[in-house]
C-alpha positions as CSV (number, residue, x, y, z in Angstrom):
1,X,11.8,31.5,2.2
2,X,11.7,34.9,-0.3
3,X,12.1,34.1,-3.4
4,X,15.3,36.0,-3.8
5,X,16.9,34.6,-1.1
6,X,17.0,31.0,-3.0
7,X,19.5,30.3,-5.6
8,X,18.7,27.9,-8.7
9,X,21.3,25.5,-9.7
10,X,22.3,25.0,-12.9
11,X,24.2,22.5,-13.4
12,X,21.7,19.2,-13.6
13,X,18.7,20.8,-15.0
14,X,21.2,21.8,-18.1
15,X,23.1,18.5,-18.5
16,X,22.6,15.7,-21.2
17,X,20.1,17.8,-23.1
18,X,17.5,18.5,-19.8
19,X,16.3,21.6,-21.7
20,X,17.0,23.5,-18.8
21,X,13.9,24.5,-16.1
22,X,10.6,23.7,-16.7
23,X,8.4,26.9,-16.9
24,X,6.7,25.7,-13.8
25,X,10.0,24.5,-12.7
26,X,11.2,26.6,-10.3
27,X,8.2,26.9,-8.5
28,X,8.3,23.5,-7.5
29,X,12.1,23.7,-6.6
30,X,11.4,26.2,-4.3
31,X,8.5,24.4,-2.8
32,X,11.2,21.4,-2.4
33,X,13.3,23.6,-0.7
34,X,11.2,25.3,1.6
35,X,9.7,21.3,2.5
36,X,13.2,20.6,3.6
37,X,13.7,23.2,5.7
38,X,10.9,23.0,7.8
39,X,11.2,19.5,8.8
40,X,15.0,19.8,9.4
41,X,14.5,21.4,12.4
42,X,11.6,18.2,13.6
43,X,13.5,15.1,12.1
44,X,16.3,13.9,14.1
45,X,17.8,11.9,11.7
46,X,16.8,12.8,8.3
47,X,17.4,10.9,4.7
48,X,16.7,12.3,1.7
49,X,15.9,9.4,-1.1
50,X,15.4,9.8,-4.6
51,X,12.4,7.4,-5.7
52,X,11.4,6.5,-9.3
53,X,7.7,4.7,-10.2
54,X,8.0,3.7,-13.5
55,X,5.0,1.7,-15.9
56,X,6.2,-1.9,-16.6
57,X,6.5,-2.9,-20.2
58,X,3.6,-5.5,-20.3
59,X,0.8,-2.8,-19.1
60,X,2.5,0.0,-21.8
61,X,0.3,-0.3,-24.6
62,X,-2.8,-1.1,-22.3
63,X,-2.9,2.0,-20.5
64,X,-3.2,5.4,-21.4
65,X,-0.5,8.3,-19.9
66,X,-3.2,9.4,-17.5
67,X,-4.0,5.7,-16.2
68,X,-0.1,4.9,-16.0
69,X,0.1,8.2,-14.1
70,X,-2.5,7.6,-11.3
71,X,-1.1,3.8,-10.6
72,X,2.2,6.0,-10.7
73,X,0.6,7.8,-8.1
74,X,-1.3,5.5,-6.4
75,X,1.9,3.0,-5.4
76,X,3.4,6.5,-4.1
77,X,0.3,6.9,-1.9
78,X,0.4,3.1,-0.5
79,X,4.1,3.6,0.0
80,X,3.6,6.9,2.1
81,X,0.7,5.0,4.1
82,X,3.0,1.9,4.8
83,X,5.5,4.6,5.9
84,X,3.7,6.1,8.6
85,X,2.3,2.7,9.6
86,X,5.7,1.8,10.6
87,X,5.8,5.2,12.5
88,X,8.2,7.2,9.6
89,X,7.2,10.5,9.4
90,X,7.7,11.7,5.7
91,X,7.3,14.4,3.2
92,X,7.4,14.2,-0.8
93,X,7.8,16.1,-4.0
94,X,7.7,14.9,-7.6
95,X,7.9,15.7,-10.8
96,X,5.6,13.3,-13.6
97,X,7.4,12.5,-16.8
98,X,6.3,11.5,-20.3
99,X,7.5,8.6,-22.3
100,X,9.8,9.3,-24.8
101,X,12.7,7.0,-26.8
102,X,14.2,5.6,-23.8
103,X,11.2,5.9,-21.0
104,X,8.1,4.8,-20.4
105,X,5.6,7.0,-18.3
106,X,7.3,7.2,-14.8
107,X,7.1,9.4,-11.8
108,X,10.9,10.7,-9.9
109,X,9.7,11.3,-6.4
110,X,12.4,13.0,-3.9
111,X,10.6,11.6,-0.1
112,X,12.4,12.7,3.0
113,X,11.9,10.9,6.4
114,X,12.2,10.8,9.8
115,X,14.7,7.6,10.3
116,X,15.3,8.2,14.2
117,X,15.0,5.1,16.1
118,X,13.6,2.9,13.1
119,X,14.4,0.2,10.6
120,X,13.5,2.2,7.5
121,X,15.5,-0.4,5.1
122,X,12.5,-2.9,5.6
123,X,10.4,-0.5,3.7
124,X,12.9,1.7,1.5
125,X,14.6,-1.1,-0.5
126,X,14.7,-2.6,-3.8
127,X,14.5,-6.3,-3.0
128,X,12.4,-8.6,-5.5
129,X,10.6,-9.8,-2.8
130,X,10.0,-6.3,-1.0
131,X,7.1,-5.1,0.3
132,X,7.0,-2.1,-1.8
133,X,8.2,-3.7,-5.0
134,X,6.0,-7.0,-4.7
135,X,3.0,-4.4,-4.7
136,X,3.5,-2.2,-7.1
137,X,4.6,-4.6,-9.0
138,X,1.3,-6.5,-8.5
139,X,-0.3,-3.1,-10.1
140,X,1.7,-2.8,-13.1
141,X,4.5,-0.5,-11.9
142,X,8.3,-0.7,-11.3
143,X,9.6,0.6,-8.2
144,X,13.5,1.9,-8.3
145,X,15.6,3.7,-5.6
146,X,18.4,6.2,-7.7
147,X,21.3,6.7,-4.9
148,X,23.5,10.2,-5.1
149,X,26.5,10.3,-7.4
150,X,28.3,11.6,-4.8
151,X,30.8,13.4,-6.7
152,X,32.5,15.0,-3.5
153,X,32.4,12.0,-1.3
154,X,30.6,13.1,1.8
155,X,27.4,10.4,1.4
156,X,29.2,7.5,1.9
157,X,28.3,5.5,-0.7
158,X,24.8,5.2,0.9
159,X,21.4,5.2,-1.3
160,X,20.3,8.6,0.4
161,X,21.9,11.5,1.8
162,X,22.2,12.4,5.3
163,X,20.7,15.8,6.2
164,X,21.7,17.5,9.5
165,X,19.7,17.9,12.2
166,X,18.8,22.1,12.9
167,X,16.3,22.4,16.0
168,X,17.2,22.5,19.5
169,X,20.4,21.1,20.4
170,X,22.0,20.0,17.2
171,X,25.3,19.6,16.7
172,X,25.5,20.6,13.3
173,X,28.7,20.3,11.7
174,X,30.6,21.8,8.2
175,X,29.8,18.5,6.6
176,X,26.9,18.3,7.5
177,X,26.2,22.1,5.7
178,X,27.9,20.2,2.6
179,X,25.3,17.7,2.8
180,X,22.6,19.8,2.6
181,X,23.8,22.0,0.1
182,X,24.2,19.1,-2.1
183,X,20.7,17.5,-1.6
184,X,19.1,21.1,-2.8
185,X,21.3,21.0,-6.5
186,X,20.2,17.5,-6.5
187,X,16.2,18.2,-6.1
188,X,16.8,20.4,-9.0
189,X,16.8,17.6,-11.2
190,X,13.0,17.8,-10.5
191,X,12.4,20.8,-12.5
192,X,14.4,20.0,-15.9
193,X,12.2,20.4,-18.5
194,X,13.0,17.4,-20.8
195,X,10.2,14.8,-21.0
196,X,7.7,16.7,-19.3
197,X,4.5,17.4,-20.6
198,X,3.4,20.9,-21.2
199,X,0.0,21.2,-19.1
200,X,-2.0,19.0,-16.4
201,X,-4.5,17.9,-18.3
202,X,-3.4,14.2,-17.5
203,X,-2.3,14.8,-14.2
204,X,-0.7,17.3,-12.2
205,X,3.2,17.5,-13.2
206,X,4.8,18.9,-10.0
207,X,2.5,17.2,-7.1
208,X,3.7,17.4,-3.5
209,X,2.5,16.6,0.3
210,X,1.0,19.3,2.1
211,X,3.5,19.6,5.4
212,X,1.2,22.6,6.8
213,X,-1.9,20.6,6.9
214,X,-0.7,17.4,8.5
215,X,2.0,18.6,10.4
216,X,1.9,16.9,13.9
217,X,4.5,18.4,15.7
218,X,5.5,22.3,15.2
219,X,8.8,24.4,16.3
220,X,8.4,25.3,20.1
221,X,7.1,29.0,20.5
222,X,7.7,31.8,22.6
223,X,5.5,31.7,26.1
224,X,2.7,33.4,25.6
225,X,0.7,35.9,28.0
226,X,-1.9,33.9,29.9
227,X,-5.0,35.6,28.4
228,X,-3.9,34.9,24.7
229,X,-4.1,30.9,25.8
230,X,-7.1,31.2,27.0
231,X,-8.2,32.1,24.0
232,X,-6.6,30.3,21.3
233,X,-8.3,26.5,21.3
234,X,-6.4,23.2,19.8
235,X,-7.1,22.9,15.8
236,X,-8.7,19.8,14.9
237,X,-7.4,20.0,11.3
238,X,-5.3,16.8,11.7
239,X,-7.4,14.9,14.0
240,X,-7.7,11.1,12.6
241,X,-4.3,11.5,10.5
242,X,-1.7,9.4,13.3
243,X,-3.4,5.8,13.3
244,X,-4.1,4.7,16.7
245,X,-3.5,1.8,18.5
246,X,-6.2,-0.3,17.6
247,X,-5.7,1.0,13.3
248,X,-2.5,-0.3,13.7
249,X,-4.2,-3.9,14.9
250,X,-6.6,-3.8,11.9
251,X,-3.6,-2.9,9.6
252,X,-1.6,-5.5,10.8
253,X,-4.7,-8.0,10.3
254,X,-5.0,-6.6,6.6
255,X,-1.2,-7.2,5.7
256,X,-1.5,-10.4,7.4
257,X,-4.5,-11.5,5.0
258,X,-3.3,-9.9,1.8
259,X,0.2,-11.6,2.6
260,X,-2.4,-15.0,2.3
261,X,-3.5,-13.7,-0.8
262,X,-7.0,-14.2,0.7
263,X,-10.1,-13.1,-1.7
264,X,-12.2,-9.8,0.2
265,X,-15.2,-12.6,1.7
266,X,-12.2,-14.7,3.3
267,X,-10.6,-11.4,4.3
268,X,-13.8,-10.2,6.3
269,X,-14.3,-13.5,7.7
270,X,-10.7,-13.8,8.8
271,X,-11.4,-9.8,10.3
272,X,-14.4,-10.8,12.2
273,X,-12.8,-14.2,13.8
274,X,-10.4,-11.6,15.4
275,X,-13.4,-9.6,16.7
276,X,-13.3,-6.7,13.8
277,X,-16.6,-6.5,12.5
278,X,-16.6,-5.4,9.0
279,X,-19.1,-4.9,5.4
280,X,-17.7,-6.0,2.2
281,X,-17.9,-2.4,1.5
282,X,-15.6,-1.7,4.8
283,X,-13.0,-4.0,3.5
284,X,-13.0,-2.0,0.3
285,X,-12.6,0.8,1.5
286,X,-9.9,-0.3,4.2
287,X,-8.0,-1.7,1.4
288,X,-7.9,0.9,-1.2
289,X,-7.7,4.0,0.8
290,X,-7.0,3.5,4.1
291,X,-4.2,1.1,4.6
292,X,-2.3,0.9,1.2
293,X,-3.8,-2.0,0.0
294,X,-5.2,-0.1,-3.7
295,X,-6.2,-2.2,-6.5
296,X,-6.6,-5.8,-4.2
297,X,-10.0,-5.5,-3.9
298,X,-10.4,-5.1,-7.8
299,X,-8.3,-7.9,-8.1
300,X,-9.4,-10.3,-5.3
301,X,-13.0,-10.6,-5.2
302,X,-15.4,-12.9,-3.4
303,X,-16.1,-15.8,-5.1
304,X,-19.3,-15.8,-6.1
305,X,-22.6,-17.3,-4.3
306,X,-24.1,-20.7,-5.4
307,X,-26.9,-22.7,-4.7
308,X,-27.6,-25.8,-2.9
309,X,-28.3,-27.5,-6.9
310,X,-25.4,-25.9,-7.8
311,X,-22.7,-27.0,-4.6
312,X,-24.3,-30.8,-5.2
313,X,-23.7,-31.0,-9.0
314,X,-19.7,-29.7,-7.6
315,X,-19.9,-32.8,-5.1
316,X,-21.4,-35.5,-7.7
317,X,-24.8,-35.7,-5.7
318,X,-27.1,-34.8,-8.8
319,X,-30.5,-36.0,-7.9
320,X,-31.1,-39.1,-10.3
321,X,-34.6,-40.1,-11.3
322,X,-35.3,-43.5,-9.5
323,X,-35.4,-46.8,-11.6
324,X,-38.5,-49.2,-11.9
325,X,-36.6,-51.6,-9.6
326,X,-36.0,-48.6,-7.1
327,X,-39.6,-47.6,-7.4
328,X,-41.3,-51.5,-7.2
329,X,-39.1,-53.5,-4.5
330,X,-39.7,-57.1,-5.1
331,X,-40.9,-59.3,-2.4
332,X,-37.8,-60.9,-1.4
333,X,-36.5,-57.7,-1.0
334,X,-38.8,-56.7,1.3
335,X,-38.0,-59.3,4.0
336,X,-35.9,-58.6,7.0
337,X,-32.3,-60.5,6.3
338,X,-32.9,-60.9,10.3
339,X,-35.8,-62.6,9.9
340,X,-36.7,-66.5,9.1
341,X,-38.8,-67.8,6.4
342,X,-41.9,-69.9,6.9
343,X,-44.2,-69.5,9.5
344,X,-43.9,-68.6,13.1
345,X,-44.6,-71.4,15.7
346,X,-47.6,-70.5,17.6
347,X,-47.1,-70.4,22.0
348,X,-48.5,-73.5,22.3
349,X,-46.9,-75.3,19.3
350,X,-44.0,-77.8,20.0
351,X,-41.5,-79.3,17.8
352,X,-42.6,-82.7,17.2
353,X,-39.6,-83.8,15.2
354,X,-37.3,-83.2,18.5
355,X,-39.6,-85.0,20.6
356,X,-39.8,-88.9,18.5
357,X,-43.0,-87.9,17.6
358,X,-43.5,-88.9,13.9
């Protein structure tokens, strides 16, 4: 969309002291925008959530604003990959903030999805013992869900807003229009310039997914003429992005294990009992960037190696020098229980005493 053709509100980026836009402000407002229109016409049944990350008070004055930033960012990135594990197709734009006398270092994250056909509450909840919030809050970060005012009543009270549906065949109605107008003056509370810092240099301050380059369905197009599809080949810029069949076994393997709290040896044992053969390396990898899992390897590592002198000192079986007694049996001990004392009768000996023989 033009620039000209997009109208900046200004009602929230000027309210309770926001300082108004953000130099860079706008910009990323009219990215927001332009996000949300291209998917409209793809998502059937779109929600648009407000999300918050936000550094919990025992880790505040251990990290640094650009370490509280990237586990800010990092719990964003494990909840986008647990999303499309679960088959949600979602886009995101944020906006980092700084502490100041009521915050700590937090991240407001505006993430609209794809909810057709699925159970997105499972995921996008605040529940204690949530998913989402049980791992970020494993990593030192807060996870929150802000729901719409709602001023004019047309959200229903829900902890997102509906967005109307705008490809082929909708039924788009005047409240639905309402809705969406809304949901842009409320992404404008991403650009307000109070408590942002004034550069990147720790960390980006407006970051956003990249719809154009993992896009996996598009707008149907005019036919074209017969040579031009000759011509054109399939892109295979998003190849690998939409987990397969058998990723979505491994992931389910790899929740299964973290959910046991298992340390990264038991985890690859546990992987190769159900015929996934993987290096220690592998797991680490899987874990930190592939499936969600970042920081569990750091925080979960094999236990370390020992020797055979080392596992018998844990069982008691120290070897213990032998005593004299040990080392010089005496006699007695030396004879069979089993076996009588005195001599043996010889084969042709006979027992005078039992025959009267005296």
């Amino acid at each position: 969309m033009p620039k000209a053709s997009i109208i900046y509100p200004d009602d929230i980026v000027h309210r309770n002291n926001n300082g108004g836009w953000h130099k860079n402000g706008k910009r990323a407002y009219r990215n927001a925008v332009n996000t949300i229109l291209r998917c409209l016409p793809l998502f059937r049944e779109a929600r648009l959530y407000h999300l918050c990350f936000e550094a919990l008070d025992e880790v505040v004055g251990i990290r640094t604003s650009r370490e509280m930033n990237k586990a800010n960012r990092e719990m964003l990135k494990a909840l986008v990959q647990m999303a499309e594990r679960e088959g949600i197709k979602c886009e995101w734009f944020a906006a980092r903030e700084i502490a100041d006398g009521t915050k700590k270092d937090h991240l407001h994250v505006f993430i609209l999805i794809d909810a057709m056909g699925i159970k997105v509450a499972k995921l996008f909840n605040q529940f204690e013992d949530g998913r989402v919030q049980q791992h970020c809050k494993a990593h030192g970060v807060k996870f929150a869900i802000f729901s719409p005012k709602d001023c004019k009543g047309i959200h229903g009270n829900n902890t997102y807003m509906a967005l109307p549906y705008q490809g082929p065949g909708n039924r788009e109605t005047e409240l639905g229009r309402k809705r969406l107008a809304d949901a842009f003056v409320w992404c404008s509370y991403l650009g307000k310039a109070r408590s942002k810092p004034e550069d990147d240099k720790d960390g980006q301050i407006f970051p956003a997914s990249r719809p154009t380059r993992k896009r996996k369905e598009s707008l149907p197009l005019p036919a074209a003429p017969k040579a031009a599809e000759e011509v054109v080949t399939p892109t295979t810029e998003n190849k690998g992005k939409e987990l397969t069949p058998a990723d979505k076994y491994i992931a389910s393997k790899y929740e299964r294990a973290v959910g046991k709290q298992l340390n990264l040896e038991a985890i690859r044992l546990y992987l190769l009992s159900h015929g996934i053969k993987r290096t220690p390396g592998q797991v680490v990898f899987d874990l930190d960037e592939r499936y969600g899992f970042y920081g569990y390897a750091a925080s979960h590592p094999a236990a370390p190696k020992l020797t055979y002198a080392e596992i018998d000192k844990q069982l008691g079986k120290e070897e213990k020098r032998p005593s004299r007694t040990d080392r010089h049996p005496s006699n007695t001990d030396r004879v069979s229980p089993f076996r009588p004392i005195g001599r043996p009768m010889g084969r042709g000996q006979t027992n005078t005493h039992r025959q009267g023989i005296t």
